[in-house]
C-alpha positions, 0 to 999 in steps of 0.5 A: 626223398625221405629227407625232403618230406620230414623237411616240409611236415616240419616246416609246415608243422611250425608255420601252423604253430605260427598261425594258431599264435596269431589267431588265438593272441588276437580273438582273445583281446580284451574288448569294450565290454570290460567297461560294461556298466560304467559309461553310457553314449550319450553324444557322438560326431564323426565328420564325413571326411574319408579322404582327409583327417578324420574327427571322432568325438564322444560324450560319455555319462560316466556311471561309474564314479572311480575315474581309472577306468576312463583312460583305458576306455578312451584309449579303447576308441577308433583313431585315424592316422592324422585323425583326432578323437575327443572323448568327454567324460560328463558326471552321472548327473547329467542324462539327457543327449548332447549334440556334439560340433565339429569346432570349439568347445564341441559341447554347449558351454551350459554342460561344462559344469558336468564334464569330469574329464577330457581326453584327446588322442592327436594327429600323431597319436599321442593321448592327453587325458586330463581330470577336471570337475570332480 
C-alpha cells in the first residue's frame, strides 16, 4: 500500500511539473507591445466571413524607419487557416486614414508612393514579405 502512494505523489508531482511548464512557457511570450512606439494602425479590414476564408488586411505608419522590426511584426498578426492577411508598411509621411478593400490593390493607388513594405501570410501559411519604396 505504501508503495502504491509514493506511486501517485510522484506521478502527480511530475504531472504539476508538467503543468507549470506549460503555463509559465505560455504567459511569458512576447506580445506586441515589443513593437510599441514603432508603428500606428491607421487602416484595417476584416471581411465577415466566419464560415469560409477569412481576410485581414492592415495599413500601418511605420514610425520607426529601421525596417527589421516590421517582418516580426507582420508575422505577430492573427491568421486564419485557408485565411490570407495583408499587412502594408506606409512611411511616416503619410498620416491620415486609409479605407482598406476587400479586392486589388486594397489601398487607393494615390498611397502607393508612401507603402515602404507589403507582407502576405497565404492560404497555406507561407509568409512573403517584400521592401519597396525606401
Amino acid at each position: 500500500m505504501k508503495r502504491n502512494k509514493l506511486i501517485f505523489y510522484l506521478i502527480g508531482g511530475i504531472v504539476l511539473i508538467v503543468l507549470f511548464q506549460i503555463v509559465s512557457s505560455s504567459l511569458s511570450q512576447p506580445g506586441l507591445e515589443r513593437f510599441e512606439g514603432k508603428y500606428e494602425e491607421i487602416g484595417f479590414y476584416r471581411n465577415e466571413n466566419n464560415t469560409g476564408p477569412v481576410l485581414r488586411i492592415y495599413a500601418i505608419r511605420a514610425l520607426d524607419s529601421d525596417t527589421s522590426w516590421m517582418k516580426d511584426f507582420a508575422d505577430a498578426q492573427p491568421h486564419t487557416k485557408y485565411g490570407k492577411t495583408l499587412v502594408f508598411f506606409f512611411s511616416e509621411k503619410h498620416s491620415q486614414k486609409i479605407e482598406l478593400s476587400p479586392t486589388e490593390p486594397y489601398f487607393p493607388l494615390e498611397f502607393q508612393e508612401f507603402l515602404l513594405a507589403a507582407y502576405e501570410k497565404t492560404p497555406m501559411g507561407e509568409s512573403r514579405f517584400q521592401l519597396l519604396n525606401r
